[in-house]
N, C-alpha and C positions, 0 to 999 in steps of 0.2 A: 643645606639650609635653603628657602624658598628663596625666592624674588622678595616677595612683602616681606618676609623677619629681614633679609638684610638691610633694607630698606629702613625698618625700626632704626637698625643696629646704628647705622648709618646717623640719623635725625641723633638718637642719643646721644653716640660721639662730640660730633658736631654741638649740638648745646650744653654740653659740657664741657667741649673745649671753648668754645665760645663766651661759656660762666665766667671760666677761668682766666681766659684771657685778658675781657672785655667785664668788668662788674656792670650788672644790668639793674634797673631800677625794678620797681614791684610792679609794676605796668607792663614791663617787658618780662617779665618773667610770666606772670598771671599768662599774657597772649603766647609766649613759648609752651608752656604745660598744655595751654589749649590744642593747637597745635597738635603735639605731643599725641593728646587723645585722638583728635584727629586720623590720626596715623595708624593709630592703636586700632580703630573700630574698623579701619581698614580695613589692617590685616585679618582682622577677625571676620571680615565679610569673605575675605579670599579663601581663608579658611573654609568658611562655609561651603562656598560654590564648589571649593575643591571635593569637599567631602563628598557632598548633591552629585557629583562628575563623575565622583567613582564609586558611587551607587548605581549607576545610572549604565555605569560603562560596560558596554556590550560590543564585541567586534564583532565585525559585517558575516566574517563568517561564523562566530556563535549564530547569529541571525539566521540565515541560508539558511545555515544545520539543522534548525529548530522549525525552522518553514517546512525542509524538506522532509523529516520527522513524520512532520503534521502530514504531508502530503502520501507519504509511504502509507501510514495509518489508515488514511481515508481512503487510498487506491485499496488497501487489502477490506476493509468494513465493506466497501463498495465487491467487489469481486466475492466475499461471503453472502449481499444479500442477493447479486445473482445469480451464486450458486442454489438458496434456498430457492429463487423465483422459479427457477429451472423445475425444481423438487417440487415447488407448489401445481406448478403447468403440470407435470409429467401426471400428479399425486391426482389430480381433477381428471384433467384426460381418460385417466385408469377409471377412476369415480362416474364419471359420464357411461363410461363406455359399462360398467357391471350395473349402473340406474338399469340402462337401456332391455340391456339382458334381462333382469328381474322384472323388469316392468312387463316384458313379452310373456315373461312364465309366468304372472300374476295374472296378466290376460287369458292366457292358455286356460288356469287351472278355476279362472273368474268363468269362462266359456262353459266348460264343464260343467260348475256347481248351476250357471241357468238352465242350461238341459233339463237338468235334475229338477229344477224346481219348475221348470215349464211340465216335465212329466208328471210333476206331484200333481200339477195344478188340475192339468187337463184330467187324469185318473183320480181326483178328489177322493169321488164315489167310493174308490173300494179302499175301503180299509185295511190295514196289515191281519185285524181279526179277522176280516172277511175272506182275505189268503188263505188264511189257517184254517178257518172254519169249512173253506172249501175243499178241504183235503180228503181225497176218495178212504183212505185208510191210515192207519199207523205211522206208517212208512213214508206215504206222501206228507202227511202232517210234520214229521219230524225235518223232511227232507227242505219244507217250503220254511219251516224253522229258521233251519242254517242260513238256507240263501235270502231270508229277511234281518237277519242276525248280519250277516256279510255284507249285505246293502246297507245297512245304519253303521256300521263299522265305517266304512268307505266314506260315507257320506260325514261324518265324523271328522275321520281325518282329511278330509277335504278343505272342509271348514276350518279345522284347526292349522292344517298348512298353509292355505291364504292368510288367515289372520299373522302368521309369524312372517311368512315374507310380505305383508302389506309394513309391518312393525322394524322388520330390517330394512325396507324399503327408506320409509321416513327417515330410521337413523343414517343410511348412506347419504338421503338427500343433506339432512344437516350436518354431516361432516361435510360434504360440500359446499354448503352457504357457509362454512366455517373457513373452509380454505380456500374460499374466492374474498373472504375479507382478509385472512392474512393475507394475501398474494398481495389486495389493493394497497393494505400497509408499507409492504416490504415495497413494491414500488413505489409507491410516495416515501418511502424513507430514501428507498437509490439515488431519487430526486432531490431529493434535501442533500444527502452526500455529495451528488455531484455539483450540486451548487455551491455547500462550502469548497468542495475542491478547485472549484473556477475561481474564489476568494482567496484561496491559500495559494495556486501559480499566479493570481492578479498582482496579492502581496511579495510575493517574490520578483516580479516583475517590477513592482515600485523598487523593491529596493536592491535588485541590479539596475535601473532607472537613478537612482539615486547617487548611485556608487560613479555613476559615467558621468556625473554633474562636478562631484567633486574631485580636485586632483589628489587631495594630500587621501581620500580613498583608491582611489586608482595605485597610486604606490603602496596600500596599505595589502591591496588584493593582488601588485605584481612579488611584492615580499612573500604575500602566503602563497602563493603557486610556485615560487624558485626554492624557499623555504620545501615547500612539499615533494617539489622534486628531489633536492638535495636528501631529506628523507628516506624517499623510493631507495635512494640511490644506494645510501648506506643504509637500509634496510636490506637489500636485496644481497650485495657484499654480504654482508654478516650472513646471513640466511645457507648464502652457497657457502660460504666457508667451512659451515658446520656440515654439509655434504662432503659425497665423496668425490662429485663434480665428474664423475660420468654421464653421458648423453646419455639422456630419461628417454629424448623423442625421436622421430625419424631425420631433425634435420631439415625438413622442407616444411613448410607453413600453410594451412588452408586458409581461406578468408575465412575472416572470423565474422563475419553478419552474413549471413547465406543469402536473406532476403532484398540486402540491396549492394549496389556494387562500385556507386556511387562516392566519388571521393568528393567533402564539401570544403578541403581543409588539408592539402598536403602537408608533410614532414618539410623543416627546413624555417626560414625567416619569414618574418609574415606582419600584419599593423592585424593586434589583437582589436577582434570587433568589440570589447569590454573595456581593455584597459587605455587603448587610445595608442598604443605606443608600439614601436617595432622591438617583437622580440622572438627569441626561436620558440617554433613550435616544435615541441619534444614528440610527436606522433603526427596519424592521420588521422581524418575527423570521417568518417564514414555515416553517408546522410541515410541509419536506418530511421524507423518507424517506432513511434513510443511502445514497448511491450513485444519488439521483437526477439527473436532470440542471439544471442551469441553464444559462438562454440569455441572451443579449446583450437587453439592456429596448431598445437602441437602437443603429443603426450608428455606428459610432467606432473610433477606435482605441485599442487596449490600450497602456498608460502606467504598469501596474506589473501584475507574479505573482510572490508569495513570501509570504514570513513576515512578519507585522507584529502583535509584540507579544500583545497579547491577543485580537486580531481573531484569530489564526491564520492559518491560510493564504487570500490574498486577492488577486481581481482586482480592480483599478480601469480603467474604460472612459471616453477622456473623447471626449463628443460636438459638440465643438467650444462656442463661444457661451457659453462659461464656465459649461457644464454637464459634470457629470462621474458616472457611477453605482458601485457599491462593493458586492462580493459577500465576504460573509467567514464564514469558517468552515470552508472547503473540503475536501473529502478529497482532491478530483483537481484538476490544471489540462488544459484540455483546448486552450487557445492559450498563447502566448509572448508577451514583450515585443514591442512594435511592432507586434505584428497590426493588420489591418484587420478590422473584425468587421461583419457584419450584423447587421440588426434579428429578435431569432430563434436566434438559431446559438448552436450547444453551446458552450460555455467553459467548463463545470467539471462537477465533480460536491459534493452534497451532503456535508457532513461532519461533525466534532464537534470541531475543531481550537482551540486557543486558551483562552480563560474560554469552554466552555462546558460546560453538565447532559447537556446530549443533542443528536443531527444535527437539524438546522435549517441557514436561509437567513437571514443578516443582510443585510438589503438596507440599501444609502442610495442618496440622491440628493442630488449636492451641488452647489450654482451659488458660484462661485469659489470653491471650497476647503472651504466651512461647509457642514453638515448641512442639510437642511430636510427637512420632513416628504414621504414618497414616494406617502404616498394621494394626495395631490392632482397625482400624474404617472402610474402605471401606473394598465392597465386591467384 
């Protein structure tokens, strides 16, 4: 029962033991009933608000999740239309470079046909009959024949050669004015991406912004990270259980971000830069670079890739022997459930997914299920 009904319930009581008690005149009663309503429209308005509340209600991390979504979305639309710009440069360059060619053999075979006609011009005078008519006999007549027949042939396909490569020539040029305007689209679109994209980490920024103003948030997002750990935790039990819990890997760990080495964030107690409050930090925080890669600390197989809570997007590799390693934060996954991974090998990419300020590597290393500190494993 709410606040407001008991509340009613309460006012009821009370004026009807009050009736009973106490007989009340018509005046007093009229202003009790009023009252009464009073109460009533109340309740009906709390109702209201209530209902309005939980229409409305969205937890912080629904939020995040649907930002980072958006943000995943537009990093890969963005990375497609640089792949087409790439296509479009390379597609022109090639186009440039075969105009160039044709244009030189048009010249060439342009060279040619003036020859010809500076020779027609200057030798007006003699006509083709005049060749023929000149022919000492039979023999020379037929002979001056062919190689007049062979001169017009040539001079033929001269002309008809230029004309198709002047006619390929044009159609190369306007595929190229074709794909110098898609290129300038697909760059103005990359533009437009990346500015929605500076909108979508701005709004996630508000509203991790938002979350460090309020307390009763702050405890709402240190529930969903212990909550998510506690998860991990019996996630990863269950997972090895159904193994045969033989060592998958070598045992010894390589750093899993190759590109930086930089610890921003030991294992161990710590005053969270989000939540405001001291609490353990379950991994290291390794300051790579948005979009770097991270590799497998050790051969195993992959045992979860997705969403988890405030981690964000995250792989768990478990290496048999009731050891298990944990990447969180991710922008990319770069294996799937069930893989077999080596010690080494690409599995994600660097990200900002989840509780966090900025792209980092949340590393752990957990022997059945629980955290432990990961200095004393990678090298």
């Amino acid at each position: 029962m709410s606040k407001a009904t008991k509340t009613l319930a309460w006012f009821l009581t009370l004026f009807l033991g009050l009736a009973l008690i106490f007989p009340v005149s018509a005046g007093e009663l009229e202003e009790q009933q009023k009252k009464l309503q009073d109460v009533d429209q109340q309740i009906n308005r709390q109702k209201s608000n209530l209902d309005q509340a939980r229409k409305k209600e969205k937890t912080i991390m629904g939020q995040l999740q649907n930002i980072e979504q958006n943000i995943i979305r537009t990093e890969s639309e963005i990375k497609t239309l640089g792949e087409r710009i790439s296509f479009l440069e390379d597609n022109i360059a090639k186009t440039e470079k075969d105009i160039a060619e044709m244009e030189a053999k048009l010249a060439e075979q342009s060279d040619i046909l003036s020859e010809r006609m500076v020779f027609i011009y200057e030798e007006g005078d003699l006509t083709y009959l005049q060749v023929l008519l000149a022919a000492t006999d039979i023999n020379d007549f037929l002979t001056r024949y062919d190689m007049l027949n062979l001169i017009v042939e040539q001079d033929v396909e001269l002309i008809d050669s230029i004309n198709k490569q002047r006619k390929a020539l044009n159609e190369k040029k306007e595929l190229l004015e074709a794909s110098r305007k898609e290129l300038l689209n697909a760059q103005q679109s990359q533009e437009e991406k990346k500015g929605i994209l500076g909108e979508e980490r701005e709004q996630k920024s508000v509203v991790l912004s938002s979350v460090q103003k309020e307390k009763k948030a702050y405890q709402q997002a240190l529930e969903e990270l212990e909550k998510a750990s506690r998860e991990i935790e019996a996630m990863i039990k269950k997972l090895q259980s159904s193994g045969s819990g033989a060592q998958l890997g070598s045992g010894t760990y390589t750093w899993p971000a190759p590109s930086c080495k930089k610890i921003t964030s030991p294992y161990g107690m710590r005053y969270h830069p989000i939540l405001k409050t001291r609490k353990l930090h379950t991994g290291m925080d390794i300051g790579a670079s948005q979009g770097s890669t991270i590799v497998a600390a050790d051969s195993g197989e992959v045992i979860y890739v997705g969403w988890m809570s405030g981690y964000g997007q995250v792989t768990v590799i478990d290496h048999g022997n009731g050891m298990s390693t944990l990447y969180a934060h991710q922008s990319a996954f770069l294996v799937k459930n069930g893989a077999q991974v080596s010690k080494g090998q690409a599995i994600g990419k660097v990200g900002s997914t989840g509780w966090s300020t900025g792209p980092h590597l949340h590393f752990e290393v957990r022997v059945n299920g629980s955290p432990v500190d990961p200095a004393g494993y990678v090298k």
